[in-house]
DRENGURO-261639 format. One record per residue (C-alpha): residue in one letter; x, y, z; residue number from 1. Coordinates in nm, 2 decimals, padded with zeros to 4 digits. Last residue first. Example, Ala and Ser with C-alpha at 12.3 -4.5 7.8 and 13.67 -1.06 7.14 Angstrom:
BEGIN
+------+--------+--------+--------+-----+
| type |     c1 |     c2 |     c3 | seq |
+------+--------+--------+--------+-----+
|    S |  01.37 | -00.11 |  00.71 |   2 |
|    A |  01.23 | -00.45 |  00.78 |   1 |
+------+--------+--------+--------+-----+
This chain:
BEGIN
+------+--------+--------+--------+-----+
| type |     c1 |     c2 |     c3 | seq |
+------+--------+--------+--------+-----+
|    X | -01.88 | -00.03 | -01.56 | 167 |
|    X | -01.64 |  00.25 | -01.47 | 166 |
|    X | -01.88 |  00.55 | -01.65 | 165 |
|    X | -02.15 |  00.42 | -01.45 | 164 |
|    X | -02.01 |  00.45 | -01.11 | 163 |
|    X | -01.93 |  00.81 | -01.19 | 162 |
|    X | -02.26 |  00.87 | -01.29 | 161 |
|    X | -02.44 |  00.71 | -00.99 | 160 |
|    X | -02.22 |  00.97 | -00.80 | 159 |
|    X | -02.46 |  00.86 | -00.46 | 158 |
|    X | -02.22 |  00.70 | -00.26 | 157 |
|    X | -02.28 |  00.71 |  00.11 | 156 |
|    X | -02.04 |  00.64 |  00.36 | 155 |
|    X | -02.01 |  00.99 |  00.46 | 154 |
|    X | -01.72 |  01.28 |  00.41 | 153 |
|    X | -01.71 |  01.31 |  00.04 | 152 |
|    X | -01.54 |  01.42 | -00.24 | 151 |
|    X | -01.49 |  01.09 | -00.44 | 150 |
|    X | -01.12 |  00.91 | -00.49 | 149 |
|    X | -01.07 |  00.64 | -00.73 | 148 |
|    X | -00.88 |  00.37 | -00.71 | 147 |
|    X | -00.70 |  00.08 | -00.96 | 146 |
|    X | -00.66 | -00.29 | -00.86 | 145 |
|    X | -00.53 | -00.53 | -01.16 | 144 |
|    X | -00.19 | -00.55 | -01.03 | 143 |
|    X | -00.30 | -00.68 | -00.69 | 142 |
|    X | -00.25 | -00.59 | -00.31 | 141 |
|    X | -00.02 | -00.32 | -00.44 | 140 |
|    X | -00.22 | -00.04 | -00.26 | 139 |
|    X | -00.47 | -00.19 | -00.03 | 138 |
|    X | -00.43 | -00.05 |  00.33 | 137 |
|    X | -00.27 |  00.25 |  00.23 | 136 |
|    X | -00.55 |  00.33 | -00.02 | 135 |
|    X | -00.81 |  00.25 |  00.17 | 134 |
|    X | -00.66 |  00.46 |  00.49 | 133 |
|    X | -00.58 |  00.78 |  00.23 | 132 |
|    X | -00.94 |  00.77 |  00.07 | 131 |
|    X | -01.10 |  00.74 |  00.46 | 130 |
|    X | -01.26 |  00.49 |  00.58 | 129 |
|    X | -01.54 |  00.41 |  00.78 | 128 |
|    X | -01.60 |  00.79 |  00.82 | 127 |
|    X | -01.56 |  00.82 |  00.50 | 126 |
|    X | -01.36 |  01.15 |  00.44 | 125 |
|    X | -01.22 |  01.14 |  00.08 | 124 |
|    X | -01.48 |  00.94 | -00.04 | 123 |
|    X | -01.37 |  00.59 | -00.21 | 122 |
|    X | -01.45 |  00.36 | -00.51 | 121 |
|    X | -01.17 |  00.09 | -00.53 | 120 |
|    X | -01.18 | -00.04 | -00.91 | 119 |
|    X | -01.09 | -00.41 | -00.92 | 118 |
|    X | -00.99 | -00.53 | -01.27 | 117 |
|    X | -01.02 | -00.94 | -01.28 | 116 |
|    X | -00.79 | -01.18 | -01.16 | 115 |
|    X | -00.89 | -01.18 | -00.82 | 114 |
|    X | -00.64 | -01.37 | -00.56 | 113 |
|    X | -00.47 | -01.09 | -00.43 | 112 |
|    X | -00.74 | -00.96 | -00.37 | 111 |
|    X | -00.87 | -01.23 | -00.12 | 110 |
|    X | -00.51 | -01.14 |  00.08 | 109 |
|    X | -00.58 | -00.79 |  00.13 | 108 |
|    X | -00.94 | -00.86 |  00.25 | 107 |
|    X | -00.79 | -01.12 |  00.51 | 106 |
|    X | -00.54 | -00.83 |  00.60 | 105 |
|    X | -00.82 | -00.54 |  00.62 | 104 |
|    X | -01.04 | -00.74 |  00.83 | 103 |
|    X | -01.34 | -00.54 |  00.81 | 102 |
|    X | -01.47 | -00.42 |  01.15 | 101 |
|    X | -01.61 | -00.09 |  01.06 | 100 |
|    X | -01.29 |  00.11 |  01.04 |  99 |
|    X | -01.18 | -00.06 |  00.71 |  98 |
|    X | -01.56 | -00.05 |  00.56 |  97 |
|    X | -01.44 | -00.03 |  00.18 |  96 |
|    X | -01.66 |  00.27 |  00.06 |  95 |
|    X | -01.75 |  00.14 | -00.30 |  94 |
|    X | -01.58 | -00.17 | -00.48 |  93 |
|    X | -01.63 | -00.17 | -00.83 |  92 |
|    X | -01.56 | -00.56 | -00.94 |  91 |
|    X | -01.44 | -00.65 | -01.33 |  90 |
|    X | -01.54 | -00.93 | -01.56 |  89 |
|    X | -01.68 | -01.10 | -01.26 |  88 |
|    X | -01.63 | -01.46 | -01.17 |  87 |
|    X | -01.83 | -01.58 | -00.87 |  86 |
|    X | -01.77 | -01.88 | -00.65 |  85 |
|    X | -01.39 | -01.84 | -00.72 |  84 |
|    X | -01.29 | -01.84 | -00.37 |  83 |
|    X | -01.14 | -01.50 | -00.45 |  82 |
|    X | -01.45 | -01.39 | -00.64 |  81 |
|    X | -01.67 | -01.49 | -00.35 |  80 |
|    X | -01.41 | -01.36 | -00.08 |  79 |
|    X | -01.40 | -00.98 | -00.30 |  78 |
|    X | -01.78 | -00.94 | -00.34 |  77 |
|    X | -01.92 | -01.03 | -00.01 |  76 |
|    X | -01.63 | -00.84 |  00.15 |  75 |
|    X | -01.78 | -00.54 | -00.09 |  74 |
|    X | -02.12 | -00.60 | -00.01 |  73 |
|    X | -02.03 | -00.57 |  00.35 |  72 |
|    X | -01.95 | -00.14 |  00.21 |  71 |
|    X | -02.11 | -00.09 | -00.14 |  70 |
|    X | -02.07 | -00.39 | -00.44 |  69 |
|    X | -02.07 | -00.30 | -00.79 |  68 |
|    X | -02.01 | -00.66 | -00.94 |  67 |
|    X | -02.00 | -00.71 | -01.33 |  66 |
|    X | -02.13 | -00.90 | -01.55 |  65 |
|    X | -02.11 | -01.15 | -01.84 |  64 |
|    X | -02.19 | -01.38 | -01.80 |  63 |
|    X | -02.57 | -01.42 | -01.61 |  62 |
|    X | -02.66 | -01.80 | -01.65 |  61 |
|    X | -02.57 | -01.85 | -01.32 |  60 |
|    X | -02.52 | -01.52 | -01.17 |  59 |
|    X | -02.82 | -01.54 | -00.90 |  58 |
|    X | -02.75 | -01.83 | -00.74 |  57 |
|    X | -02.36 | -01.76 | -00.71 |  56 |
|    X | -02.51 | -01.43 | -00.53 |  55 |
|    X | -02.73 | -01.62 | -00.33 |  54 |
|    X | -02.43 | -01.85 | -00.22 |  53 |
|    X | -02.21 | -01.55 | -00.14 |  52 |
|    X | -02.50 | -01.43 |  00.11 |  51 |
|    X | -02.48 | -01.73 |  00.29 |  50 |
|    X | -02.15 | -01.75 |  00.33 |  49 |
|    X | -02.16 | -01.34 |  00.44 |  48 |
|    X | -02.48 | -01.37 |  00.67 |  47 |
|    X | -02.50 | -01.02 |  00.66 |  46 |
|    X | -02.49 | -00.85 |  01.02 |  45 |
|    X | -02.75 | -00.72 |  01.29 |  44 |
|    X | -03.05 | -00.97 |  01.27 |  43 |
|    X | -03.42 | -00.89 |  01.24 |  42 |
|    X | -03.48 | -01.14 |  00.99 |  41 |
|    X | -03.61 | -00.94 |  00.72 |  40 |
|    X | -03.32 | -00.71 |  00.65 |  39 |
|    X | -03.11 | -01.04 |  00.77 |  38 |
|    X | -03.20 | -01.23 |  00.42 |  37 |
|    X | -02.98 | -00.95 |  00.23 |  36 |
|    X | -03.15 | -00.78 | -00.05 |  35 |
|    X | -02.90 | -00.84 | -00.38 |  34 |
|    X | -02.99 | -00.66 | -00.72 |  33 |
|    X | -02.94 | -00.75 | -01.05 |  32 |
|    X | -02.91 | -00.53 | -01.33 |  31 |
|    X | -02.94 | -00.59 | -01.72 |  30 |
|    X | -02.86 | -00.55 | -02.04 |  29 |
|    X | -02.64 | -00.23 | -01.92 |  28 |
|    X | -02.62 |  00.14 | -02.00 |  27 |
|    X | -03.00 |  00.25 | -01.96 |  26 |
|    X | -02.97 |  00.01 | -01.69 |  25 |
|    X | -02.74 |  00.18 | -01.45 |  24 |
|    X | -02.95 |  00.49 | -01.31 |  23 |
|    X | -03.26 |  00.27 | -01.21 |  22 |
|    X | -02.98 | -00.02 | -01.04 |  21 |
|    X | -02.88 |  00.27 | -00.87 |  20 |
|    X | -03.20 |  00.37 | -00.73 |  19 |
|    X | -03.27 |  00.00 | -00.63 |  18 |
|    X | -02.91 | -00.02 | -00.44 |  17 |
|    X | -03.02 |  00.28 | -00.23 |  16 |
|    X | -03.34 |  00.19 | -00.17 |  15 |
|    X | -03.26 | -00.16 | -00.05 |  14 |
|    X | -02.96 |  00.06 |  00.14 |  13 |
|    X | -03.15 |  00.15 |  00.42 |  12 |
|    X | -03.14 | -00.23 |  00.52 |  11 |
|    X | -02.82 | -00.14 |  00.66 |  10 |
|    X | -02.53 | -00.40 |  00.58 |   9 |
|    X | -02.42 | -00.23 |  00.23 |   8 |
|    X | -02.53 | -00.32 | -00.06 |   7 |
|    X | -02.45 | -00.57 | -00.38 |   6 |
|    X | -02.56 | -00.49 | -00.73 |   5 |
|    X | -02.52 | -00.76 | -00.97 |   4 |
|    X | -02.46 | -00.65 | -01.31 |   3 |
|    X | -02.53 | -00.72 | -01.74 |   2 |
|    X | -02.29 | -00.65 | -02.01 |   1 |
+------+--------+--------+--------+-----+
């Protein structure tokens, strides 16, 4: 099984998504990992469309993997799968941005359209949203959507072990 590894907005995260990507080989074939085109441009937000497409780029020839995706990674994640531009075996979706401007309805309604399993990674207390908002704002969106709650009270995810074990 191999993975694509997609971050959060912040180009903080190129760290992060490189130190999981160091804790997830030893279980996988192999791990790819998506820097956004805006960490060098200057700009505030993902380029989500164009972001998708670099994804597509990078998964051809890739089956079969998985998506762990972090915060805009996650809308990355979810409206390429739903649009059927990517096609995961399964997507782990960690800290769902639902008080950072995500549409939660639009997200809602991309589920709805993946087939595979979708794990919702989530910390109790993230400040961009909570365990209990993610949950509310998702639950029956799709038979194939599971969640899982994380101590926490920040947007960062750092149980790289945890993550593992759901790959």
């Amino acid at each position: 099984m191999n993975a694509l590894l997609l971050p959060g907005n912040s180009s903080r995260h190129g760290e992060w998504i490189e130190k999981l990507k160091t804790a997830l080989l030893p279980y996988l074939d192999d791990v790819k990992t998506q820097h956004y085109r805006h960490w060098q441009s200057g700009e505030e937000r993902a380029d989500i469309n164009h972001e998708i497409t670099v994804a597509k780029q990078q998964t051809d020839g890739f089956e079969p993997y998985v998506v762990v995706a972090k915060s805009i990674g996650t809308v990355i994640a979810v409206k390429a799968t739903a649009e059927q531009v990517l096609h995961p075996e399964k997507l782990i979706l960690l800290g769902i941005p639902v008080n950072g401007g995500a549409q939660a309805e639009l997200f809602r309604q991309w589920l709805r359209l993946v087939n595979a399993p979708v794990i919702i990674i989530q910390n109790t207390s993230d400040p961009l949203g909570s365990f209990d908002q993610v949950k509310t704002a998702f639950e029956g969106a799709s038979d194939n959507l599971s969640f899982v709650e994380l101590p926490g009270d920040t947007h960062d995810y750092l149980d790289f072990a945890t993550i593992a074990k759901l790959i």
